[in-house]
DRENDO-1510 file (C-alpha; in Angstrom, 1 decimal, always signed):
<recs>
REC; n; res; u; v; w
REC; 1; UNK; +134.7; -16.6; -73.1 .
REC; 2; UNK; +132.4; -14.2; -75.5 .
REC; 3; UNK; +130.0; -12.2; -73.7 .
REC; 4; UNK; +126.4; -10.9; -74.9 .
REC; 5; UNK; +124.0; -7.9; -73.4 .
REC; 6; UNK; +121.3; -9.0; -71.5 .
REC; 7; UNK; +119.0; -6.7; -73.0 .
REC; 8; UNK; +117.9; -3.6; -71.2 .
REC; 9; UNK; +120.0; -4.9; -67.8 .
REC; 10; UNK; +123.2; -3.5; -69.9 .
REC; 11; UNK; +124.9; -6.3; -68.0 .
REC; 12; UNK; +127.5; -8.4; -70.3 .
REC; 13; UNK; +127.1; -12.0; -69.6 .
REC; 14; UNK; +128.9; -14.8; -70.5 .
REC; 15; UNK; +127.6; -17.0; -73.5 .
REC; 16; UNK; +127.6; -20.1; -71.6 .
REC; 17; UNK; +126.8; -19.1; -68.2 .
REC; 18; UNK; +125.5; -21.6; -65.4 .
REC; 19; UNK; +122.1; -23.0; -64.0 .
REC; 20; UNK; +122.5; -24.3; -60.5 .
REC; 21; UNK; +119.2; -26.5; -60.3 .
REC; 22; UNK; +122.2; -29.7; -59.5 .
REC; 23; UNK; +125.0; -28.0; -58.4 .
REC; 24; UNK; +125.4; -29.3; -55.3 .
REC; 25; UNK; +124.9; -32.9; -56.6 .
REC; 26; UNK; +122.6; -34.7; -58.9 .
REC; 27; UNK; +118.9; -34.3; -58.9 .
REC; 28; UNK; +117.4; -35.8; -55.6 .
REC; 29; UNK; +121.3; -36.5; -54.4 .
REC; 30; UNK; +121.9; -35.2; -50.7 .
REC; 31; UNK; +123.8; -30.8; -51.3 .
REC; 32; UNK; +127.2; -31.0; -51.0 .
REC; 33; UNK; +128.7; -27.5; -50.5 .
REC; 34; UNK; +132.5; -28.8; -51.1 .
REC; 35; UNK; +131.0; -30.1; -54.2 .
REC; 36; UNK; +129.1; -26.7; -55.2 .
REC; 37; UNK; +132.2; -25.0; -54.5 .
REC; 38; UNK; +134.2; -26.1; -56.9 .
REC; 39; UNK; +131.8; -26.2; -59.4 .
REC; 40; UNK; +131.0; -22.4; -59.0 .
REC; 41; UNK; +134.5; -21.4; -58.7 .
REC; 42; UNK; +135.9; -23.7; -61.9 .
REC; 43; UNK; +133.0; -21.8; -63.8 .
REC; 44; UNK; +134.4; -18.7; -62.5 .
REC; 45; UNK; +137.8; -19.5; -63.5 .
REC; 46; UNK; +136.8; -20.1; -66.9 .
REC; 47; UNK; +134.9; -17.0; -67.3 .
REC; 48; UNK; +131.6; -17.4; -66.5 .
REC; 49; UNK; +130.0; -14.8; -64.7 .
REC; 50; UNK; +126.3; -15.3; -64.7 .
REC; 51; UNK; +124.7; -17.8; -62.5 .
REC; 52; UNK; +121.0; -18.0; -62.3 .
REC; 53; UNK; +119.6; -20.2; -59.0 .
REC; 54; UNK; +116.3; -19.9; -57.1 .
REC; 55; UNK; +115.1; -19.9; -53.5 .
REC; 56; UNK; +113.6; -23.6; -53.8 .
REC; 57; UNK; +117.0; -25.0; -55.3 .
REC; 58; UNK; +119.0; -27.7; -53.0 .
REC; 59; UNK; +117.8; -30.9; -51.1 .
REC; 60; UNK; +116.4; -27.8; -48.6 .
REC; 61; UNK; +115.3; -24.9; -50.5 .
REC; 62; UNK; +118.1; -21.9; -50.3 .
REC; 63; UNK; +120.9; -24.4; -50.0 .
REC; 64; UNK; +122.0; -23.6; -53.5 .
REC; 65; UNK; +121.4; -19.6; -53.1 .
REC; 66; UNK; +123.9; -20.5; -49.7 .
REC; 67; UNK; +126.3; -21.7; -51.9 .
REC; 68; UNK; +125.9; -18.8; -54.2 .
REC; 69; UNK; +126.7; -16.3; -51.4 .
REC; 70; UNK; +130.0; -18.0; -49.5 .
REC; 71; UNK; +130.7; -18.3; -54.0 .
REC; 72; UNK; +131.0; -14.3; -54.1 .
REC; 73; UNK; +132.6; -13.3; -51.1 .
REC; 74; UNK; +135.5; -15.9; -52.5 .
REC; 75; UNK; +135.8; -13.7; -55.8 .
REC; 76; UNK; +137.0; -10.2; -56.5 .
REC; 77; UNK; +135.8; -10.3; -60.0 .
REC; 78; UNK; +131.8; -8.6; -60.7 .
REC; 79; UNK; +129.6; -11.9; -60.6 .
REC; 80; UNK; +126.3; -11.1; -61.8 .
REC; 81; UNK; +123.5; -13.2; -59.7 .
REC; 82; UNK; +120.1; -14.6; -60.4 .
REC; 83; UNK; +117.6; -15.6; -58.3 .
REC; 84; UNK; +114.2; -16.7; -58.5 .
REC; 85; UNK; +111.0; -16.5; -56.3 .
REC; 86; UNK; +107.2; -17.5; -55.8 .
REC; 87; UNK; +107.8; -21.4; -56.3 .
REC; 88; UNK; +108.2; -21.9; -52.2 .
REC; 89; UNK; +104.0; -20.6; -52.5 .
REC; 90; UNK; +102.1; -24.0; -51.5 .
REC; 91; UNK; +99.7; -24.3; -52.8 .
REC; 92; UNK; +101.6; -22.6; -55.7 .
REC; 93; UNK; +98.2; -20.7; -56.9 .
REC; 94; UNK; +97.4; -17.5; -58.4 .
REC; 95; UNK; +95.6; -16.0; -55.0 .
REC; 96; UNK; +98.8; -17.3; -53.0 .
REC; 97; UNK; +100.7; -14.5; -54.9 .
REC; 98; UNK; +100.6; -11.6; -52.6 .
REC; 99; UNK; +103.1; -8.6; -53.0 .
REC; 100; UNK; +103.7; -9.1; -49.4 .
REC; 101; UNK; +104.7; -13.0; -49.9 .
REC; 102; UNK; +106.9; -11.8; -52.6 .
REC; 103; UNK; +108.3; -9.4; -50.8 .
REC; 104; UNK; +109.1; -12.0; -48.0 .
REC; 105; UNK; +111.2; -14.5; -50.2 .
REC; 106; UNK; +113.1; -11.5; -51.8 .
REC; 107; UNK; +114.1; -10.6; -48.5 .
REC; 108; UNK; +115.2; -14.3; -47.4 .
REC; 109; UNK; +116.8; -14.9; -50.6 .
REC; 110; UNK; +119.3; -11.5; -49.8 .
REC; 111; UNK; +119.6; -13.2; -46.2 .
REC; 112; UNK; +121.1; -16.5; -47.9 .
REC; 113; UNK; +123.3; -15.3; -50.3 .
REC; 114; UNK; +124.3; -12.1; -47.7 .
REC; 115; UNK; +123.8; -10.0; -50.1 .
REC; 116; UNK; +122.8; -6.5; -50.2 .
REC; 117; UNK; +121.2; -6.1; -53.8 .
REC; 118; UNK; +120.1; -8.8; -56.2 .
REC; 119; UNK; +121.1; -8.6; -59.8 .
REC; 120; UNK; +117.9; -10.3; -61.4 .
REC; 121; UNK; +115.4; -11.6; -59.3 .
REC; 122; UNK; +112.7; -13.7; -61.7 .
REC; 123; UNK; +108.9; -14.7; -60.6 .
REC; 124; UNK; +109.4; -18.7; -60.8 .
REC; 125; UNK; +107.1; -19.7; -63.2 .
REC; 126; UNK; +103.9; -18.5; -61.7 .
REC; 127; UNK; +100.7; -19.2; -63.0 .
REC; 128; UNK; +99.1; -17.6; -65.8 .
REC; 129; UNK; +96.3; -15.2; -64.2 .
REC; 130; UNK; +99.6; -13.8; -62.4 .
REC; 131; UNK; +100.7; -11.9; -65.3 .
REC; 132; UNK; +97.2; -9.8; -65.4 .
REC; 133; UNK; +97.7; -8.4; -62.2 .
REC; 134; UNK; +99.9; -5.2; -62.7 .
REC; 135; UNK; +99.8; -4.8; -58.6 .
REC; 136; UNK; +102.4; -8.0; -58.5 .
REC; 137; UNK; +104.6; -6.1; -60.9 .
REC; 138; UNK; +104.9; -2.7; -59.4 .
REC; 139; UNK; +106.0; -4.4; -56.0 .
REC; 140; UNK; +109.3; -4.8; -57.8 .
REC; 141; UNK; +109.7; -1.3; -59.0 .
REC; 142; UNK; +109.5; -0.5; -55.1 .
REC; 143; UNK; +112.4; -3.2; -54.3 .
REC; 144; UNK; +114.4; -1.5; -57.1 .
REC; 145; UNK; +114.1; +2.2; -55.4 .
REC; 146; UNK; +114.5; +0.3; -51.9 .
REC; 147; UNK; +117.9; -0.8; -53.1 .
REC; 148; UNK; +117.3; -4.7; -53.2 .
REC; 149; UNK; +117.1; -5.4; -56.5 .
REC; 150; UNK; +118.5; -4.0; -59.8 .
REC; 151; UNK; +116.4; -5.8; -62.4 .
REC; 152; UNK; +112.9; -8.0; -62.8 .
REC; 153; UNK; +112.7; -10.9; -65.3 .
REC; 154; UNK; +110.3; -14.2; -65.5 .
REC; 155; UNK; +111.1; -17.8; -65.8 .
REC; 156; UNK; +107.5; -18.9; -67.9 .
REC; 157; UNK; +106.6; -22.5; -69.0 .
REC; 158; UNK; +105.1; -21.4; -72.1 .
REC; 159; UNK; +105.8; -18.5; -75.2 .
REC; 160; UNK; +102.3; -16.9; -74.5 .
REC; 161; UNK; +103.4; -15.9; -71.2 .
REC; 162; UNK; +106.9; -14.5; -72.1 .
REC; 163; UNK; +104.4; -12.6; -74.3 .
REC; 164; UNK; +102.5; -11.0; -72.1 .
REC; 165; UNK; +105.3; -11.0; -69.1 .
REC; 166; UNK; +107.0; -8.8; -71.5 .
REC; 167; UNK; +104.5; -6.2; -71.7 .
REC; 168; UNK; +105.3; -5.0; -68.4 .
REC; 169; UNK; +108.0; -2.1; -69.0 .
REC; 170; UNK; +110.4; -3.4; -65.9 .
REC; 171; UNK; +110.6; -6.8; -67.0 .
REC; 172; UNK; +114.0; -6.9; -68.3 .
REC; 173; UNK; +115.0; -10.9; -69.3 .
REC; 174; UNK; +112.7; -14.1; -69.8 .
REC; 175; UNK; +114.2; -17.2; -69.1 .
REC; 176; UNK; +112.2; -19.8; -71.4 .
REC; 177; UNK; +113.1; -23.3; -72.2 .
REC; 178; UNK; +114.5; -23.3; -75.9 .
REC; 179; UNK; +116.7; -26.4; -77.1 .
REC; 180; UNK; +116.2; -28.4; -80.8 .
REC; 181; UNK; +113.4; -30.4; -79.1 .
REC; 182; UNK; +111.5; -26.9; -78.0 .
REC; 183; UNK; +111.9; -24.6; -80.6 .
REC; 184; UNK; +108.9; -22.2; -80.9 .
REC; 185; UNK; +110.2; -19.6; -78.9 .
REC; 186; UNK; +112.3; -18.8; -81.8 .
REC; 187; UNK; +109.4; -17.4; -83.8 .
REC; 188; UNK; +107.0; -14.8; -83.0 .
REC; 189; UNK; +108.6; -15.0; -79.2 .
REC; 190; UNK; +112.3; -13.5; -80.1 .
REC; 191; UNK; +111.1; -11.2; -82.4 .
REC; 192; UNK; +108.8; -9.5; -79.4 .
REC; 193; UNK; +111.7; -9.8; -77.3 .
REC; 194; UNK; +113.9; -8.2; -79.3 .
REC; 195; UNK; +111.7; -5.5; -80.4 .
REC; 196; UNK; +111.5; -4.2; -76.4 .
REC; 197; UNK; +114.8; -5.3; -75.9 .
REC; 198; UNK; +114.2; -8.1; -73.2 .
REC; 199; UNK; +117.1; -10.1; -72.5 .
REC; 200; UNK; +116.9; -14.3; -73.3 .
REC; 201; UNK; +117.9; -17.0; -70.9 .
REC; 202; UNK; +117.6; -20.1; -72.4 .
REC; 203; UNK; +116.9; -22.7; -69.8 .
REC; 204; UNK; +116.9; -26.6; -70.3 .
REC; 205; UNK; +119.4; -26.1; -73.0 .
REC; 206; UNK; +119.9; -29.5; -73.1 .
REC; 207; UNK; +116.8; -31.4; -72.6 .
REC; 208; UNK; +117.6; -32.4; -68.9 .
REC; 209; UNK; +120.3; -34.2; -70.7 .
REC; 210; UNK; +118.8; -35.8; -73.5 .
REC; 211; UNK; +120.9; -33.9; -76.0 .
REC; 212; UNK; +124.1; -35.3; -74.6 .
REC; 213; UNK; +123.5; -38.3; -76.7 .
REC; 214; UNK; +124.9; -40.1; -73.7 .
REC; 215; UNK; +121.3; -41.8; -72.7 .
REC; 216; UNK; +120.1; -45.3; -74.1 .
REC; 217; UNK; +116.5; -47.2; -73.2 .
REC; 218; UNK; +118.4; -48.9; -70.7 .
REC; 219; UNK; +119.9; -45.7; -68.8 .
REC; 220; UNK; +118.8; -45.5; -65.4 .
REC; 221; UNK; +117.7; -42.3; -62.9 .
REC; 222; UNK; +117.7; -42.4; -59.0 .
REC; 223; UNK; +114.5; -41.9; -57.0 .
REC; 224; UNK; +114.7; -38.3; -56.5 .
REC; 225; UNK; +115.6; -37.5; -59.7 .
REC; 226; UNK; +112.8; -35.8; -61.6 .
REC; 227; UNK; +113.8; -37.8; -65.3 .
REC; 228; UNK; +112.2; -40.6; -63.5 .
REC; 229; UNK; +109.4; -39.1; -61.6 .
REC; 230; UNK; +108.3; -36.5; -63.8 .
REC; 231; UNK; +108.2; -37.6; -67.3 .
REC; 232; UNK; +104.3; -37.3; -67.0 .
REC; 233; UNK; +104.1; -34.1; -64.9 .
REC; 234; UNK; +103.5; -36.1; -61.9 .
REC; 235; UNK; +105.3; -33.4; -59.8 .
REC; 236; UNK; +105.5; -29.9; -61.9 .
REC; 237; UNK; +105.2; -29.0; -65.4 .
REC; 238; UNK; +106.1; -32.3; -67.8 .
REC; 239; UNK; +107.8; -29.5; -70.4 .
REC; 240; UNK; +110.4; -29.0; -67.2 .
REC; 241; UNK; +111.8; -32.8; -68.1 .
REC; 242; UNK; +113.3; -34.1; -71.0 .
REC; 243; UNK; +111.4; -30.6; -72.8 .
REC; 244; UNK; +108.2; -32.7; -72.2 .
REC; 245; UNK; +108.9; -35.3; -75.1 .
REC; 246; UNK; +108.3; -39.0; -74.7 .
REC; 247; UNK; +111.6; -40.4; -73.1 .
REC; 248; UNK; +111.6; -43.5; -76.3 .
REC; 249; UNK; +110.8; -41.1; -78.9 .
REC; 250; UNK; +113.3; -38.1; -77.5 .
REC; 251; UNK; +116.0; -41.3; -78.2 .
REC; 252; UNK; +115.2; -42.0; -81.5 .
REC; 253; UNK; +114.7; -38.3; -82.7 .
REC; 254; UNK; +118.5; -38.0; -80.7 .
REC; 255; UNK; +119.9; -41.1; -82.9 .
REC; 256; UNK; +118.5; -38.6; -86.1 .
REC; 257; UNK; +121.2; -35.9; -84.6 .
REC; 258; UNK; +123.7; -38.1; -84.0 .
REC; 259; UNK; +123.9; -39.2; -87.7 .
REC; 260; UNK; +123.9; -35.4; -88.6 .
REC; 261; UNK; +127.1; -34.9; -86.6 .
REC; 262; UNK; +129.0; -37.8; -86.3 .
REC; 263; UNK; +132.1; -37.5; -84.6 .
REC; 264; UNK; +130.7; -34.3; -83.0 .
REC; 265; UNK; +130.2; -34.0; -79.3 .
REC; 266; UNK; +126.0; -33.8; -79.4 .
REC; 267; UNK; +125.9; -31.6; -76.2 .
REC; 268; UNK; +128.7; -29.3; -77.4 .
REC; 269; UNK; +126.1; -28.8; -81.0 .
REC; 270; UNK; +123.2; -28.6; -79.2 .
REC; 271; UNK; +124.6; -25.5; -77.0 .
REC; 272; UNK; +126.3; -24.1; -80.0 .
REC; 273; UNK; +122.8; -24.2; -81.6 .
REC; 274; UNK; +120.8; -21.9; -79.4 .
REC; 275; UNK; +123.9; -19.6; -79.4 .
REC; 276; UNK; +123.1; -19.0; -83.2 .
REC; 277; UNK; +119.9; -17.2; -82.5 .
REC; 278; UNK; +120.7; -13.6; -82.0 .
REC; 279; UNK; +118.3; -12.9; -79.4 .
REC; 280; UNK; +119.4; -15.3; -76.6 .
REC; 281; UNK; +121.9; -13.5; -74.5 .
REC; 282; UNK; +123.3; -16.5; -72.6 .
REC; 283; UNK; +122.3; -20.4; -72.1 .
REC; 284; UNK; +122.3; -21.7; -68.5 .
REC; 285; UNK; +123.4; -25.1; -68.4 .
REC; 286; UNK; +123.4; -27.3; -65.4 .
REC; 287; UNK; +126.2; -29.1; -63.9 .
REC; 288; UNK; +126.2; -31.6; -61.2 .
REC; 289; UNK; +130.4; -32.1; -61.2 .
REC; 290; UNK; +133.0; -29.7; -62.2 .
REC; 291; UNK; +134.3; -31.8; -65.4 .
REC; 292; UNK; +130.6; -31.0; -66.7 .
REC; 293; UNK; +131.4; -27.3; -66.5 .
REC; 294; UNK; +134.5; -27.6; -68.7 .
REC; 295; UNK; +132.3; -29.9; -71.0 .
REC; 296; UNK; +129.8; -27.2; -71.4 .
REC; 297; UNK; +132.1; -24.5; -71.9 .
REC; 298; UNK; +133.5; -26.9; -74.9 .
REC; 299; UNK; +131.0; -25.6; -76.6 .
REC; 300; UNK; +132.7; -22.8; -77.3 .
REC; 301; UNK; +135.4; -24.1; -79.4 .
REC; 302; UNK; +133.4; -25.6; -82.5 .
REC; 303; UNK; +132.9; -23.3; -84.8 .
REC; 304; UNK; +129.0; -22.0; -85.5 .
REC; 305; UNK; +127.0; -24.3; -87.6 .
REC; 306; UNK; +126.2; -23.7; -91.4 .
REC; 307; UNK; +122.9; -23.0; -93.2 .
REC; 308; UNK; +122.4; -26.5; -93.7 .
REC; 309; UNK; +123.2; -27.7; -90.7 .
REC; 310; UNK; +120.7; -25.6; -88.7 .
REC; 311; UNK; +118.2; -26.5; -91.8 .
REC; 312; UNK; +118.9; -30.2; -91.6 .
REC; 313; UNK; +117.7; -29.6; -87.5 .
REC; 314; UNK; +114.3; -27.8; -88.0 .
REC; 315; UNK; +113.6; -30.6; -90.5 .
REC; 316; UNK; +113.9; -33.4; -88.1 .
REC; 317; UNK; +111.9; -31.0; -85.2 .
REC; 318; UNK; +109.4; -30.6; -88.0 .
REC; 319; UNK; +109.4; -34.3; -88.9 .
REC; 320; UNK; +109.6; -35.9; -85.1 .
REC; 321; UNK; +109.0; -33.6; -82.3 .
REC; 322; UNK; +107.1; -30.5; -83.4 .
REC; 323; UNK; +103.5; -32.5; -83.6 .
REC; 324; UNK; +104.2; -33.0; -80.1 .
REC; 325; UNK; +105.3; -30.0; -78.2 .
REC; 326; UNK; +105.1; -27.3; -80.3 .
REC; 327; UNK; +101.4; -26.1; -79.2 .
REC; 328; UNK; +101.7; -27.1; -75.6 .
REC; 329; UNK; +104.5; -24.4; -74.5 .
</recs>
């Protein structure tokens, strides 16, 4: 495993660290624990040793922080642990985000994972007037000196907020969807990051699977799953699923990659390529079963990919996607 700083946290994270969204079962699957378990603890074994959940994750939200927490007291290695709050607001509104209601879910999320301190604790995606009120940020300087937290970061939806989320001197890491079907963060984005030395998580790494190469037209999604109920944005942000593209055109622009890198492992190139950009400290891939850990972490054994290689990707973004996304998030 390499390991990168995540920014002004100091912490050294693993490259390939894990998102827990589906780690107690596929998207709208009933949690299993068992299953969680070993997932978690295969990660572990490998090296990882960042893993990023939030207080809505699991069939009932703070299932998957609850698997997080009986995770750590199995490991006497340092796992690093973030969570996320704000989403469990309903209605999930600007005027609904009260330092006392964040102050609340920080409190339940230490009582799930029985934890003491959180590493990173991220505001889940809140809506844009959020970020202009400097009253929501402060609350988490207080947690700090209280001893709950050790470090602030934001999940955002879109590169203007990671703009102006980064503004605020405590946030330490953004965690922004960035994958070769969303690839404006890599502009103007990483070089503000970088500049105030705010850590990267790169989210959605994959395109909720897309960039597996393992989809066709005639690939099917349960019920619950949100590839097949919010492809439109029916039920949160559209950008969350399948990085907002059109299911049929996401398959053809995939068909373009797979002729790039034929014989290659798609998934395994796809991580590989946001791990070229220097200022992402880790990607956060999900996984639903442990042999999709030890895929992921596959990644790791190709070597980085060439000037043209990376080249030959912007063009087809450029060619196929970018007229699509590129001004929405």
């Amino acid at each position: 495993m390499n390991y990168r700083t995540l920014g002004k946290t100091g912490i050294n994270v693993s490259e390939i660290s894990l998102g827990t969204w589906q780690v107690g079962g596929k998207w709208g699957e009933r949690f299993d624990f068992a299953n969680a378990e070993r997932i978690l603890n295969l990660a572990a074994d490998k090296g990882v040793n960042f893993f990023d959940t939030a207080d809505v994750y699991g069939e009932i939200a703070g299932q998957s922080e609850k698997a997080i927490g009986n995770f750590i007291k199995q490991r006497s290695e340092k796992i690093y642990v973030a969570t996320k709050c704000g989403r469990k607001l309903n209605p999930h509104s600007n005027e609904a985000y009260t330092p006392k209601a964040l102050r609340g879910f920080v409190e339940d999320s230490l009582r799930n994972m029985g934890l003491e301190n959180i590493d990173l604790i991220q505001l889940h995606c809140p809506p844009p007037e959020v970020y202009y009120r400097p009253e929501i940020f402060e609350l988490f300087d207080k947690l700090k000196s209280e001893g709950k937290i050790a470090h602030l970061g934001v999940s955002v939806q879109k590169v203007e907020e990671g703009l102006k989320a980064i503004e605020f001197e405590n946030v330490t890491t953004v965690q922004i969807i960035f994958n070769m079907f969303r690839q404006r963060p890599s502009e103007l984005f990483f070089e503000q990051a970088q500049k105030r030395n705010v850590g990267i998580l790169a989210r959605v790494p994959l395109a909720s699977g897309l960039l597996t190469g393992k989809f066709t037209s005639s690939t099917t999604f349960s019920a619950g799953d949100h590839r097949n109920f919010n492809r439109n944005g029916e039920a949160f942000d559209k950008g969350e699923t399948f990085a907002g593209i059109d299911y049929s055109t996401g398959l053809k622009a995939v068909e373009g990659l797979k002729a790039m890198f034929a014989g290659k492992d798609l998934a395994h190139v796809a991580l590989r390529w946001a791990l070229m950009f220097p200022a992402v400290s880790c990607v956060i891939p999900g996984a639903s079963k442990p042999e999709q850990v030890l895929a992921n972490l596959k990644a790791l054994e190709i070597p980085g990919l060439s000037d043209s290689d990376m080249k030959s990707i912007r063009n087809l973004y450029n060619n196929t996607i970018k007229h699509l996304v590129h001004h929405l998030w």
